[in-house]
Chimera marker file (.cmm) of the C-alpha trace (Angstrom):
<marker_set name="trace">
<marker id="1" x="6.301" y="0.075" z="6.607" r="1" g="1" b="0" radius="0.5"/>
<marker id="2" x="7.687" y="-3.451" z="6.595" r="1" g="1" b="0" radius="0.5"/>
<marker id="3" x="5.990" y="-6.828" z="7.413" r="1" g="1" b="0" radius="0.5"/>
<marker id="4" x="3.057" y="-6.827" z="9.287" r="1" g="1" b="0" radius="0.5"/>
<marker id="5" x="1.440" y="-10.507" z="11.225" r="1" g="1" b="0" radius="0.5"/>
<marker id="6" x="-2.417" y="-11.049" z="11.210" r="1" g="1" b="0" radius="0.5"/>
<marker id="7" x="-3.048" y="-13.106" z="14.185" r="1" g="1" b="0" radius="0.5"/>
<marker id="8" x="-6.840" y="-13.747" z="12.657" r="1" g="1" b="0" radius="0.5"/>
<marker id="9" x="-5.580" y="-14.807" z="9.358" r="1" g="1" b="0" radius="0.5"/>
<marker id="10" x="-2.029" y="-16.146" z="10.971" r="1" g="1" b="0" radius="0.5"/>
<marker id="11" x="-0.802" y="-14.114" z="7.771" r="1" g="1" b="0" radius="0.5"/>
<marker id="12" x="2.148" y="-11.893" z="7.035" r="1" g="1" b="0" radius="0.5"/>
<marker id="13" x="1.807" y="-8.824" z="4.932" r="1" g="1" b="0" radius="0.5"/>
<marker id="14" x="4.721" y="-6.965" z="3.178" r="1" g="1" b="0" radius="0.5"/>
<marker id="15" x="4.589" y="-3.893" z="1.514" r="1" g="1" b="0" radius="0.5"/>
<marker id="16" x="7.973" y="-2.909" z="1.198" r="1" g="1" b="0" radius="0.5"/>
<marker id="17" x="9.372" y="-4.944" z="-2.122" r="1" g="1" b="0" radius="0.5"/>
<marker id="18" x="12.712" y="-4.501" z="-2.977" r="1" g="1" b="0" radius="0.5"/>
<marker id="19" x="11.773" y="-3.244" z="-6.539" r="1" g="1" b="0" radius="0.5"/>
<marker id="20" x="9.317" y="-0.552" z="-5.188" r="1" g="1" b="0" radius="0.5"/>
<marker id="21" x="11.402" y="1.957" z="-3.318" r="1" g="1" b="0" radius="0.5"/>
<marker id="22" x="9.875" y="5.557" z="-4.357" r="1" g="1" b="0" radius="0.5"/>
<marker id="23" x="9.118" y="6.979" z="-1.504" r="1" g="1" b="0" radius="0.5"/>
<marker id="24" x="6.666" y="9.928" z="-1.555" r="1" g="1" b="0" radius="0.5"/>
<marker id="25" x="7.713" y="13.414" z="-0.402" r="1" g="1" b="0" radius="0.5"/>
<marker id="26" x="5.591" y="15.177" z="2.646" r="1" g="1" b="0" radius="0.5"/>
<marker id="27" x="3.847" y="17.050" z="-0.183" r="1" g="1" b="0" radius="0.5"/>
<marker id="28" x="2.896" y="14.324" z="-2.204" r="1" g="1" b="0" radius="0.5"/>
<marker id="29" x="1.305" y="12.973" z="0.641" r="1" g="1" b="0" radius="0.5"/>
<marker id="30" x="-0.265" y="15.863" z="1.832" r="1" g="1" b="0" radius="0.5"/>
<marker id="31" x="-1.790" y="16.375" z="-1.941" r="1" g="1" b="0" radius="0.5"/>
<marker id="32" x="-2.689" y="12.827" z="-1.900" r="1" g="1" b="0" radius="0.5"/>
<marker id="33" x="-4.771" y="12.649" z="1.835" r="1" g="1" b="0" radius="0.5"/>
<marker id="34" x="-5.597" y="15.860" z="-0.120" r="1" g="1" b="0" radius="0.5"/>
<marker id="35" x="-7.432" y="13.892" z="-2.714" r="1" g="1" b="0" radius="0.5"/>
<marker id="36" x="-8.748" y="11.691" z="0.355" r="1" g="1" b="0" radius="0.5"/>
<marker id="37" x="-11.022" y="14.896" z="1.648" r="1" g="1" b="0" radius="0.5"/>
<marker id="38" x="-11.956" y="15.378" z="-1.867" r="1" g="1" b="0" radius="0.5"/>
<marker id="39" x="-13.907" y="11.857" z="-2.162" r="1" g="1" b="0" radius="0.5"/>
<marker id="40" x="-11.360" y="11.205" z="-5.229" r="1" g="1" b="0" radius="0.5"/>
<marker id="41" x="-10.904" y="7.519" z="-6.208" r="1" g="1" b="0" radius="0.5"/>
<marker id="42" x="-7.277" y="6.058" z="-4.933" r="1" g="1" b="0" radius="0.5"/>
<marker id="43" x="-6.437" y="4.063" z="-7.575" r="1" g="1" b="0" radius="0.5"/>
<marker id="44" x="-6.149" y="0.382" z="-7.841" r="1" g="1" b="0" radius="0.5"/>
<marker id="45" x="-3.996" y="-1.825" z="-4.730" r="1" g="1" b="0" radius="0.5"/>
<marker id="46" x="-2.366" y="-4.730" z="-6.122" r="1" g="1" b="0" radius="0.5"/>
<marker id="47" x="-1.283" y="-7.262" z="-3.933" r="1" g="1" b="0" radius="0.5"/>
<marker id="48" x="-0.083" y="-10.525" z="-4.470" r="1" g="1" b="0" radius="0.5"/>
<marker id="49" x="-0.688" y="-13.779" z="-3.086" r="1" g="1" b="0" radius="0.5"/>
<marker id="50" x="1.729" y="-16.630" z="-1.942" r="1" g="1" b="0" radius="0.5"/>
<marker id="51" x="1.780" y="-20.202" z="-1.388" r="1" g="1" b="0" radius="0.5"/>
<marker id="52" x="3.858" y="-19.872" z="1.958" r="1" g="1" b="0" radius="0.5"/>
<marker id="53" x="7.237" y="-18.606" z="-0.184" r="1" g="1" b="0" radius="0.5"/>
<marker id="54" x="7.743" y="-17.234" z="-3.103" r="1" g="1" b="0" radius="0.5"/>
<marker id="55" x="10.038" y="-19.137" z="-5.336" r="1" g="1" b="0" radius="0.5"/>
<marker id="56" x="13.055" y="-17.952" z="-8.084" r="1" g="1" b="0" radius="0.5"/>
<marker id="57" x="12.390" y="-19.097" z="-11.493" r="1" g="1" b="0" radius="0.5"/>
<marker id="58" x="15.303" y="-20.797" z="-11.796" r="1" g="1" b="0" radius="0.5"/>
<marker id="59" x="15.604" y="-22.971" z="-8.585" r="1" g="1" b="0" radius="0.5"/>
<marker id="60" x="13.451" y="-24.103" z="-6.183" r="1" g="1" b="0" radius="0.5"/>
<marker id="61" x="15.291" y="-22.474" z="-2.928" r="1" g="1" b="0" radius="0.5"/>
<marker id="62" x="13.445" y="-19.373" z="-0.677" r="1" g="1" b="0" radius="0.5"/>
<marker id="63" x="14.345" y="-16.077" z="-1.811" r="1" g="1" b="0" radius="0.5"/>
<marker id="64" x="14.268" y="-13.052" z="0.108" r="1" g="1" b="0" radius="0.5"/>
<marker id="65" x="10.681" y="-13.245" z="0.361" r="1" g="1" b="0" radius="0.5"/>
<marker id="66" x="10.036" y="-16.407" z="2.776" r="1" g="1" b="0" radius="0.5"/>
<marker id="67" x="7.330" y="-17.154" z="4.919" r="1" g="1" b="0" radius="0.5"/>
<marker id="68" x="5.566" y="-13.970" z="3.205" r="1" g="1" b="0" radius="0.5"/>
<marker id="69" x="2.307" y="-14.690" z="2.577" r="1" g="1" b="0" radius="0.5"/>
<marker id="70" x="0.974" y="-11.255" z="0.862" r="1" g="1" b="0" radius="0.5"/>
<marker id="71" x="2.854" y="-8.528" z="-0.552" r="1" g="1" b="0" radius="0.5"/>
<marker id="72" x="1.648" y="-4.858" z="-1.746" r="1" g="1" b="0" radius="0.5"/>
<marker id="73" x="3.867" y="-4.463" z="-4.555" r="1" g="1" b="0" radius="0.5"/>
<marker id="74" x="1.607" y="-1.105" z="-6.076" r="1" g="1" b="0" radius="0.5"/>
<marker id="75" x="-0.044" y="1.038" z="-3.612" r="1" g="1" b="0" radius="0.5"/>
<marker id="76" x="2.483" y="1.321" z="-0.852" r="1" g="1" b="0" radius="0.5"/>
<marker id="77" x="2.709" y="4.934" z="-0.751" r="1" g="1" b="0" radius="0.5"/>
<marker id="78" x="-0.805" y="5.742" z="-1.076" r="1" g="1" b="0" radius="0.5"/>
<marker id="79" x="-1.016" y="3.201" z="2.031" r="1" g="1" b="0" radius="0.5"/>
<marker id="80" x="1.620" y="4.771" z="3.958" r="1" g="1" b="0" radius="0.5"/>
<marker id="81" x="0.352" y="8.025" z="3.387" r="1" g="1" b="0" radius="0.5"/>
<marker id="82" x="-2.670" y="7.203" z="4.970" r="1" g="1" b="0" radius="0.5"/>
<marker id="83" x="-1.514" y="5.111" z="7.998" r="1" g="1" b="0" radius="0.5"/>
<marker id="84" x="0.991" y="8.099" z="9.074" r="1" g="1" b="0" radius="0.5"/>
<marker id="85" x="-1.826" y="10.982" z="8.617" r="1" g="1" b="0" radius="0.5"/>
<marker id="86" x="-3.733" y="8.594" z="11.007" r="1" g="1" b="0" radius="0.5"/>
<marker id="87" x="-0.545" y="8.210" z="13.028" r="1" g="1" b="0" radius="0.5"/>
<marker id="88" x="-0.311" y="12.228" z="13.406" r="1" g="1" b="0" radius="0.5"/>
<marker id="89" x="2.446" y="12.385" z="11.516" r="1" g="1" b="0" radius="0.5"/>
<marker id="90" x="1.454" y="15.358" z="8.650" r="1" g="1" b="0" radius="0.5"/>
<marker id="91" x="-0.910" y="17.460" z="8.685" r="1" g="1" b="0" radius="0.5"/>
<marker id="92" x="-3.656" y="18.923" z="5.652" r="1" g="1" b="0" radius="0.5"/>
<marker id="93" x="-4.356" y="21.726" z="4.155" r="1" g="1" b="0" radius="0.5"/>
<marker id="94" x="-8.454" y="21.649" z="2.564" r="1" g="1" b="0" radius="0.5"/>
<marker id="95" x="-10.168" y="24.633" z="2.176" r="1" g="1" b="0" radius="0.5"/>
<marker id="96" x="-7.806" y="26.751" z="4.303" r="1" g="1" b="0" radius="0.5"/>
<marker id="97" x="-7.732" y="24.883" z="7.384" r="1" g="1" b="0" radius="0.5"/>
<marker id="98" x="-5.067" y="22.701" z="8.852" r="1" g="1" b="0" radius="0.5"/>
<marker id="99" x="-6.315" y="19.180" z="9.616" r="1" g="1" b="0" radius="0.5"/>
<marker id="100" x="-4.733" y="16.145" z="11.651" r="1" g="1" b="0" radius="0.5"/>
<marker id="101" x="-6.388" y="13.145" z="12.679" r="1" g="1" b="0" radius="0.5"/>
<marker id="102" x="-6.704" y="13.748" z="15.781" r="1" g="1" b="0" radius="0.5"/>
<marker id="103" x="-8.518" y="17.041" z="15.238" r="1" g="1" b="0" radius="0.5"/>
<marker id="104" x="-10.969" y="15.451" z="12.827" r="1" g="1" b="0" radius="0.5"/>
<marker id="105" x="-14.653" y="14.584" z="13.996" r="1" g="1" b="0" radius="0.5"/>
<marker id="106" x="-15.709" y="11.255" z="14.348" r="1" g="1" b="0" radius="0.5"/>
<marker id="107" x="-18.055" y="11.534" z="11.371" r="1" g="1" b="0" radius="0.5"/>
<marker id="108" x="-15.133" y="12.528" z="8.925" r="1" g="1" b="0" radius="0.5"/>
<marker id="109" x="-12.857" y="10.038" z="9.900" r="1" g="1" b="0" radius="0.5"/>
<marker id="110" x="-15.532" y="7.214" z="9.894" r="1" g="1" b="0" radius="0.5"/>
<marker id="111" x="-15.972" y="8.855" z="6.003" r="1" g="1" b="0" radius="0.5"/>
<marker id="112" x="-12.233" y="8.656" z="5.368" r="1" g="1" b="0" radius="0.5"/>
<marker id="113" x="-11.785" y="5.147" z="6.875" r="1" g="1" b="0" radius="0.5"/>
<marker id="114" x="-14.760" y="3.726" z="4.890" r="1" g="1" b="0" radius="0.5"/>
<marker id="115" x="-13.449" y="4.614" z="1.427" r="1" g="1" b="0" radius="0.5"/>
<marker id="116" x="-13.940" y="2.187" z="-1.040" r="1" g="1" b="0" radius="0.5"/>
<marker id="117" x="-10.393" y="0.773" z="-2.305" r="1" g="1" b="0" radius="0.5"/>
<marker id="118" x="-10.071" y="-1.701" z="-5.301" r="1" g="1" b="0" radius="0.5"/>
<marker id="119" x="-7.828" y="-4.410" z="-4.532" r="1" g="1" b="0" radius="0.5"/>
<marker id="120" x="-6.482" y="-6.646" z="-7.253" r="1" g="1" b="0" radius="0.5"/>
<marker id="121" x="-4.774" y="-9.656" z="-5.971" r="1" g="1" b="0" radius="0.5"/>
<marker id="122" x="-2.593" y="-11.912" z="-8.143" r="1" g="1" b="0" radius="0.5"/>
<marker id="123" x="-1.086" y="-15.278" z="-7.261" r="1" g="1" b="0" radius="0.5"/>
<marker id="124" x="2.162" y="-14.989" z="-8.972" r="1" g="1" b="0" radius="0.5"/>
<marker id="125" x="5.007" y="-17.738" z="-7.756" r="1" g="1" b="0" radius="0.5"/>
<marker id="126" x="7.844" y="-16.051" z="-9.026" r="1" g="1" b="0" radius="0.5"/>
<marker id="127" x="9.427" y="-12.832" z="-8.306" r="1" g="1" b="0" radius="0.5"/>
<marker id="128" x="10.245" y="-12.539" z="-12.023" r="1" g="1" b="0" radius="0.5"/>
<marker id="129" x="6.667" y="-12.832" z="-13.330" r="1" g="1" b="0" radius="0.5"/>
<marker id="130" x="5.973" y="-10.284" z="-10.399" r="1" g="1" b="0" radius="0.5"/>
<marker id="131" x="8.113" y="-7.654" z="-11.572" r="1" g="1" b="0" radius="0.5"/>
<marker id="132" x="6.878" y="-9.125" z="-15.184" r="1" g="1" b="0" radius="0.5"/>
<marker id="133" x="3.665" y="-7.526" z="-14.455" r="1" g="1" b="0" radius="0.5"/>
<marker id="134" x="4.218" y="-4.737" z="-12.178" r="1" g="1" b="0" radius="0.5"/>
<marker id="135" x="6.392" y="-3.290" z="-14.887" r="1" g="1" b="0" radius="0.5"/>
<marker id="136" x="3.385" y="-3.889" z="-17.406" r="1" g="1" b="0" radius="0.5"/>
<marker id="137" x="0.753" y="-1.714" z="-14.681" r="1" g="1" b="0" radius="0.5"/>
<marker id="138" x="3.483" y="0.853" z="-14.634" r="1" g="1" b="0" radius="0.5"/>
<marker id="139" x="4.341" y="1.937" z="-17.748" r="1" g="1" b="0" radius="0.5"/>
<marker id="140" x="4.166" y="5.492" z="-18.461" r="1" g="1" b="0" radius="0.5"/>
<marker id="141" x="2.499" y="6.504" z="-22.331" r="1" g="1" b="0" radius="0.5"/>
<link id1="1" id2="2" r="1" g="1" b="0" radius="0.2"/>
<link id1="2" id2="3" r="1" g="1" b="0" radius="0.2"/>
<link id1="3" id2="4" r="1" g="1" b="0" radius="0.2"/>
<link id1="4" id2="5" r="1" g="1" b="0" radius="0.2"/>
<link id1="5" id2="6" r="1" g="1" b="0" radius="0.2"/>
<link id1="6" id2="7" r="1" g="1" b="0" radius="0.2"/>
<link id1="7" id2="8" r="1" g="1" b="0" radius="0.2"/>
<link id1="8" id2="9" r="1" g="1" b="0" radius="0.2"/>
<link id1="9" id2="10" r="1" g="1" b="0" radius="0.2"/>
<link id1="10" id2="11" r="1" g="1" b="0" radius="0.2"/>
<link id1="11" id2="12" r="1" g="1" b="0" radius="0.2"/>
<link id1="12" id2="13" r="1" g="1" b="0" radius="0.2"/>
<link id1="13" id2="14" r="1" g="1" b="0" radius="0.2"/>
<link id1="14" id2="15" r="1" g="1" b="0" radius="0.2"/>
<link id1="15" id2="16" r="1" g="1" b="0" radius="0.2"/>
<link id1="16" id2="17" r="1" g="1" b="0" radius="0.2"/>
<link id1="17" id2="18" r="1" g="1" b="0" radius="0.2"/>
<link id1="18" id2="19" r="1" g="1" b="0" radius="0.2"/>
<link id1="19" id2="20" r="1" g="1" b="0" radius="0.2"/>
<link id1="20" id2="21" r="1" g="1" b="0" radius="0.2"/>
<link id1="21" id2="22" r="1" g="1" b="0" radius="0.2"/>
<link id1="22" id2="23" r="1" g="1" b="0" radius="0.2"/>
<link id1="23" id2="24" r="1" g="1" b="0" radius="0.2"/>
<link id1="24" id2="25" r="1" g="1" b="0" radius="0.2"/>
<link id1="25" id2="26" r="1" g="1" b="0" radius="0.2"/>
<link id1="26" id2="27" r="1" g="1" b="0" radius="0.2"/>
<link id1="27" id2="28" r="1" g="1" b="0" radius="0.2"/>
<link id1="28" id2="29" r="1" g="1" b="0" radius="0.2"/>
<link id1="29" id2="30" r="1" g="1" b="0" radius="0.2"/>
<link id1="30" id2="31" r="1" g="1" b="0" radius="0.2"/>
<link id1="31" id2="32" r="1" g="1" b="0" radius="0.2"/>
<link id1="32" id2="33" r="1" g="1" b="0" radius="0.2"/>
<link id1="33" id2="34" r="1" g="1" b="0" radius="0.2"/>
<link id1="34" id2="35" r="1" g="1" b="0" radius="0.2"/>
<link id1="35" id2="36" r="1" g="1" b="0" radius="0.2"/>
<link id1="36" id2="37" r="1" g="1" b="0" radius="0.2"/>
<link id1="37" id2="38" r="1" g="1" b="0" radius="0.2"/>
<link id1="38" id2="39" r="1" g="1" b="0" radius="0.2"/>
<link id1="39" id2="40" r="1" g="1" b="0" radius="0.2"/>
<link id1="40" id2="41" r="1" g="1" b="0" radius="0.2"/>
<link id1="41" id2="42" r="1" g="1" b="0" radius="0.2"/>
<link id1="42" id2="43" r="1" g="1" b="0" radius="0.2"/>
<link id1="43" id2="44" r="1" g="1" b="0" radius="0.2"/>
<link id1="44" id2="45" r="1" g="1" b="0" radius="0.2"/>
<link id1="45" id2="46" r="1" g="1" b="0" radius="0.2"/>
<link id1="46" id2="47" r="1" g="1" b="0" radius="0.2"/>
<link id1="47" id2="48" r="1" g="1" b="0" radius="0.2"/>
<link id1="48" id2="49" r="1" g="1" b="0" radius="0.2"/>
<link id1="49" id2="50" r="1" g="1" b="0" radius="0.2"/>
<link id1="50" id2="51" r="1" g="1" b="0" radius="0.2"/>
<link id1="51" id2="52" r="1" g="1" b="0" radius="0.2"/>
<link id1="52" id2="53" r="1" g="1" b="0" radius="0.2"/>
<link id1="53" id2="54" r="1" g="1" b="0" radius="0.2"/>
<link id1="54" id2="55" r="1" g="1" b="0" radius="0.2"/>
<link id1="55" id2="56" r="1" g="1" b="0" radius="0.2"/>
<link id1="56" id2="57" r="1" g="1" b="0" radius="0.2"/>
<link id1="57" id2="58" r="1" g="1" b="0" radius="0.2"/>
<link id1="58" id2="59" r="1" g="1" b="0" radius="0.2"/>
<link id1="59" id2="60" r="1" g="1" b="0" radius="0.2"/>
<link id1="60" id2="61" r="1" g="1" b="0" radius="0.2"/>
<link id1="61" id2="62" r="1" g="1" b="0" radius="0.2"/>
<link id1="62" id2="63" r="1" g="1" b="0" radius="0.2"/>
<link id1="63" id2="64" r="1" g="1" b="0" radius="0.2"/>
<link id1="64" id2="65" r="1" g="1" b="0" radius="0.2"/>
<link id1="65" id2="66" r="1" g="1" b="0" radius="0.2"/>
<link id1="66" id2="67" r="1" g="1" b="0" radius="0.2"/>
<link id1="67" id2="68" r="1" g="1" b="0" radius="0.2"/>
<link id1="68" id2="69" r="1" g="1" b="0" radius="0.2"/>
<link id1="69" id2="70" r="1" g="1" b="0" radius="0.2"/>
<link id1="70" id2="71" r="1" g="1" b="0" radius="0.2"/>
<link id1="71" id2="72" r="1" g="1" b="0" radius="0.2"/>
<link id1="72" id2="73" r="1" g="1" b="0" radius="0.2"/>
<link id1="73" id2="74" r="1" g="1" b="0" radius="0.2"/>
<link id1="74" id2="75" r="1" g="1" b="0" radius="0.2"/>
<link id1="75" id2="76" r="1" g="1" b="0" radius="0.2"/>
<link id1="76" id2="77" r="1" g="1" b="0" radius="0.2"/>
<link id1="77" id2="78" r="1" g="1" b="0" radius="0.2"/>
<link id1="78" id2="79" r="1" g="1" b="0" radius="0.2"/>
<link id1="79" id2="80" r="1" g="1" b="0" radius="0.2"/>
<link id1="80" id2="81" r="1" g="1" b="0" radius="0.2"/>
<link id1="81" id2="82" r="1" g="1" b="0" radius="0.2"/>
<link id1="82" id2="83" r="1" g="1" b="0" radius="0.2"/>
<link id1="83" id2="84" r="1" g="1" b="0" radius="0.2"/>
<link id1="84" id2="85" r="1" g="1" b="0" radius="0.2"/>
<link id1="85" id2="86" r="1" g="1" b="0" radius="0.2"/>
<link id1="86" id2="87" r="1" g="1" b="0" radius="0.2"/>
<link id1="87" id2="88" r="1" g="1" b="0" radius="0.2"/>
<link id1="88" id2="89" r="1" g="1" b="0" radius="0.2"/>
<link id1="89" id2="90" r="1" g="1" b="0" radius="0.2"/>
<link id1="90" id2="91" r="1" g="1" b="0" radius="0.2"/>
<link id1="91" id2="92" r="1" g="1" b="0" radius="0.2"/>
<link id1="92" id2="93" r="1" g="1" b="0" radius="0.2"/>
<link id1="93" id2="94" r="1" g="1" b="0" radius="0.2"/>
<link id1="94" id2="95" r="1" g="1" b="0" radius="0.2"/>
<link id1="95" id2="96" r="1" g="1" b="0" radius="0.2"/>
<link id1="96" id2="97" r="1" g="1" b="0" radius="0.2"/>
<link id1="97" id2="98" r="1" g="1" b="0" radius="0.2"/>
<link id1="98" id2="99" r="1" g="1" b="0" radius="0.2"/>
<link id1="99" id2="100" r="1" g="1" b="0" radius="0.2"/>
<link id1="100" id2="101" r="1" g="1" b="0" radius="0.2"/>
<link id1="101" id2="102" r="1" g="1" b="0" radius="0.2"/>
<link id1="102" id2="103" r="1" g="1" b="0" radius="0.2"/>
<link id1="103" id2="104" r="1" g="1" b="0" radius="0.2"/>
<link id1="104" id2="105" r="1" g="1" b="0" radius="0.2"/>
<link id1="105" id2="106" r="1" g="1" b="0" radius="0.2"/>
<link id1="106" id2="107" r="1" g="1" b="0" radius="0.2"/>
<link id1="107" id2="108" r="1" g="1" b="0" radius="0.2"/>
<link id1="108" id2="109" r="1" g="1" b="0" radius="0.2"/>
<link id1="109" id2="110" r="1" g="1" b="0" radius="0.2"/>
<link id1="110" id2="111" r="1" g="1" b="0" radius="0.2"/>
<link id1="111" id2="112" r="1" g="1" b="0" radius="0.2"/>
<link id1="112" id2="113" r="1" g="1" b="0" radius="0.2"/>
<link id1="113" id2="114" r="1" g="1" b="0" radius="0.2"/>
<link id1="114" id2="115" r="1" g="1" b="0" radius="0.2"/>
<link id1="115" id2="116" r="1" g="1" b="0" radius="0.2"/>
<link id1="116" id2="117" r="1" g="1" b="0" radius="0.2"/>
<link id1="117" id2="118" r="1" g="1" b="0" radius="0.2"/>
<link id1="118" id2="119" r="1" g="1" b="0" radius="0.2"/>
<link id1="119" id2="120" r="1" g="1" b="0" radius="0.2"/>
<link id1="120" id2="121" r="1" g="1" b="0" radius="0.2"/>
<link id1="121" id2="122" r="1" g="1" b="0" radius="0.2"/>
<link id1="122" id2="123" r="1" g="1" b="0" radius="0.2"/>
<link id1="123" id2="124" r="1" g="1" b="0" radius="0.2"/>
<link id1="124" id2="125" r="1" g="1" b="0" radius="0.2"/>
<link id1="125" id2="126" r="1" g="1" b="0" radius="0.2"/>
<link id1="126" id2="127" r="1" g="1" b="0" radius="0.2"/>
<link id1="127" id2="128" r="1" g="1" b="0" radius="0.2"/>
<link id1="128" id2="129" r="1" g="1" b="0" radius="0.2"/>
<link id1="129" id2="130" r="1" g="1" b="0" radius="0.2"/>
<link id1="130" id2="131" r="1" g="1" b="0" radius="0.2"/>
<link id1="131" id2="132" r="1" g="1" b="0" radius="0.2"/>
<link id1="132" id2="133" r="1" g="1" b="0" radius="0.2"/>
<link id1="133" id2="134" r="1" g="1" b="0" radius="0.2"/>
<link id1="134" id2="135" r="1" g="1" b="0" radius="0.2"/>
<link id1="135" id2="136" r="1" g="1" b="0" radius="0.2"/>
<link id1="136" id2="137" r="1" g="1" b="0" radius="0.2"/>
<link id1="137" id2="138" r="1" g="1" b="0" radius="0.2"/>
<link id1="138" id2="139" r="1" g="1" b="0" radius="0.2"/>
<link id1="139" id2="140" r="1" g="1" b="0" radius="0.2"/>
<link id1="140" id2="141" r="1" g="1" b="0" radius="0.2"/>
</marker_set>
């Protein structure tokens, strides 16, 4: 789940950051699609907006981000996990029944691909006040 081109928006996405490697087990994202069925609220998707590159504090040359031009640094599993349920990847379990996409009626899918998400988008220019602020969001009490 690497960088992804918009040909509309002539736009890359990323959503694989170097900082943000947890990846979630099969259960967590069963228990998360889970929540999905549910009608729970996802959480918050914080993205983060470029001009073109993003640059190092400390010099003005490309890091390993170039030419990115949006970047999902909080939210990528809970992404993921929804992109390979829809892919047929896992299946489940609600209310005793196995489910996969493909075995879903049109009505519940439209329902699950019409959730409301809340997107926060920042405009950070360095990586450091990225991870400044992604380790603020992510700070367990």
């Amino acid at each position: 789940f690497g960088g992804t081109y918009d040909e509309r928006t002539n736009t890359v996405l990323y959503a694989n950051p170097d900082f943000n490697k947890v990846t979630w087990s099969l259960e967590q994202r069963q228990d998360f699609m889970g929540s999905l069925f549910l009608d729970l609220p996802i959480g918050i998707i914080y993205i983060n907006a470029f001009d073109y590159f993003m640059l190092s504090d400390d010099s003005a040359e490309l890091i390993e981000y170039d030419h990115i031009d949006t970047i999902v640094y909080d939210g990528k599993n809970r992404l993921s996990s929804i992109i390979y349920f829809l892919l047929g990847e896992f299946s489940v379990d609600f209310n005793g029944e196995e489910y996969f996409a493909g075995n879903l009626s049109k009505s519940t899918l439209k329902e699950l691909l019409n959730k409301k998400v809340t997107i926060y988008e920042t405009d950070f220019q360095t990586k450091e006040d990225l991870l400044d602020f992604y380790t603020l969001i992510n700070i367990k009490n």
